[in-house]
C-alpha positions in Angstrom: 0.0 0.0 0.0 2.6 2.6 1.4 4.2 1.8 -2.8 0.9 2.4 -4.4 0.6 5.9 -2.2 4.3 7.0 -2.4 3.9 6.3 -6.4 0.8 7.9 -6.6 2.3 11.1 -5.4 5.8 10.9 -7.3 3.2 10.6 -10.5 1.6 13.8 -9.0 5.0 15.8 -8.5 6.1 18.2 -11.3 8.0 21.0 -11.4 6.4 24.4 -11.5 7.5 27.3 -14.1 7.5 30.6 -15.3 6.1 30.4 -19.0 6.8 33.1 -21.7 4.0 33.8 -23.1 3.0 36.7 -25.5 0.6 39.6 -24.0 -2.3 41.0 -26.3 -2.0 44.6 -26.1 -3.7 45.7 -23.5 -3.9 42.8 -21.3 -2.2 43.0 -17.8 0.3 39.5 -16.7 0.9 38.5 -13.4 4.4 37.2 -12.8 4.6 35.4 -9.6 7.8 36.1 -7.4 10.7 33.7 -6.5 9.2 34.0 -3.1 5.1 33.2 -3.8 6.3 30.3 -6.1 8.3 28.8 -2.7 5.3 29.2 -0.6 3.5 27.6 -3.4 5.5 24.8 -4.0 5.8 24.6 -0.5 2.1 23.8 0.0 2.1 21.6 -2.3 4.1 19.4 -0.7 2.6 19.7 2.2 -0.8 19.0 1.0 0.4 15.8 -0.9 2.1 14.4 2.6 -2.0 15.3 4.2 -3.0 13.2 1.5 -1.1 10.5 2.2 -1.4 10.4 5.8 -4.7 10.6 5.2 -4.9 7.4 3.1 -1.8 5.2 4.6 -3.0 3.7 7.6 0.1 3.4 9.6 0.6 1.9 13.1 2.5 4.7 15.7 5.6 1.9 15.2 5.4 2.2 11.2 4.6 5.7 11.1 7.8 6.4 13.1 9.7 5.1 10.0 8.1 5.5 7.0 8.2 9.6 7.6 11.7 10.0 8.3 12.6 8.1 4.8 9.2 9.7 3.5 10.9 13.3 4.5 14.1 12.6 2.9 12.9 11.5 -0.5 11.1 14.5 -0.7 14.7 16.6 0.5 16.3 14.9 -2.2 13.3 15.1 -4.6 13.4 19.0 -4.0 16.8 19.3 -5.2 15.9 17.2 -8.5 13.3 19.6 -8.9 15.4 22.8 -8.1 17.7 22.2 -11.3 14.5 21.3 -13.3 13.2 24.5 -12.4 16.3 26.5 -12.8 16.3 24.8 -16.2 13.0 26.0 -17.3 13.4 29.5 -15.6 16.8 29.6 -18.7 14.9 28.4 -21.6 12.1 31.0 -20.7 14.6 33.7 -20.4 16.3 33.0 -23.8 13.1 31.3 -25.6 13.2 33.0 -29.4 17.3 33.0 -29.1 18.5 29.9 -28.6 20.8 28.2 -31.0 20.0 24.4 -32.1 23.1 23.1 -30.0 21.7 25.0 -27.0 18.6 23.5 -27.4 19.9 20.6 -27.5 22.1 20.9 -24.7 18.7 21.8 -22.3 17.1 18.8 -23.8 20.0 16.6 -22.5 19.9 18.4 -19.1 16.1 17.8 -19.0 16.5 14.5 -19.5 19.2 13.9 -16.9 16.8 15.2 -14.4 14.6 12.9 -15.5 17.0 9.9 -15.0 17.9 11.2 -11.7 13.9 11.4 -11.1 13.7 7.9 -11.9 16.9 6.6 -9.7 16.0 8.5 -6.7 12.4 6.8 -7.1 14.5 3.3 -7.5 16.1 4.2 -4.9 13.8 4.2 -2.3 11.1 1.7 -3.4 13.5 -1.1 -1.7 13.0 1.1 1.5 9.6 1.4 1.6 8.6 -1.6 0.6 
């Protein structure tokens, strides 16, 4: 169950971004601070670990382990998703002026984050299981 739940919510993490986008004249755009997008991101998380509490039924003795683990994954998910977002937050800020090996350069950095998505999910299904 706790592998169904902790899979559930990897399939529900993404990273959030800043999108370039093109104004019609006239129109007003929000651009949400560094700061609102941490307190966003923030609640996120915490939301998915409510929603998982709320539908892993774990004894006092199981809860005291799975957390700690649960906690660190998300530590070292965070820091996955960091880059990913720093990624994005470049390709927004040069979109329109990037050559094709640059491109191609974020494509291979997007999908390193990816692979390290993937191990650090490997990683800790022996753990929970």
């Amino acid at each position: 169950m706790a592998i169904v739940l902790i899979g559930g919510s990897w399939m529900l993490s993404a990273a959030t971004a800043r999108a370039q986008t093109t104004q019609p004249k006239g129109s007003t755009s929000h651009v949400i601070s560094d700061q609102e997008l941490n307190l966003l991101r923030k609640d996120l998380r915490s939301k998915r670990k409510q929603l998982i509490a709320a539908n892993l039924k774990l004894t006092e003795t199981d809860a005291g382990k799975f957390w700690p683990v649960y906690d660190q994954y998300v530590t070292e998910l965070i820091a996955i998703n960091d880059k990913k977002f720093g990624l994005i937050q470049d390709y927004a800020d040069n979109w329109g002026k990037l050559t094709n090996d640059q491109s191609l350069l974020f494509m291979r950095q997007w999908l390193d984050m990816d692979i390290a998505t993937a191990q650090l999910r490997q990683k800790y299904v022996p753990i929970v299981s």
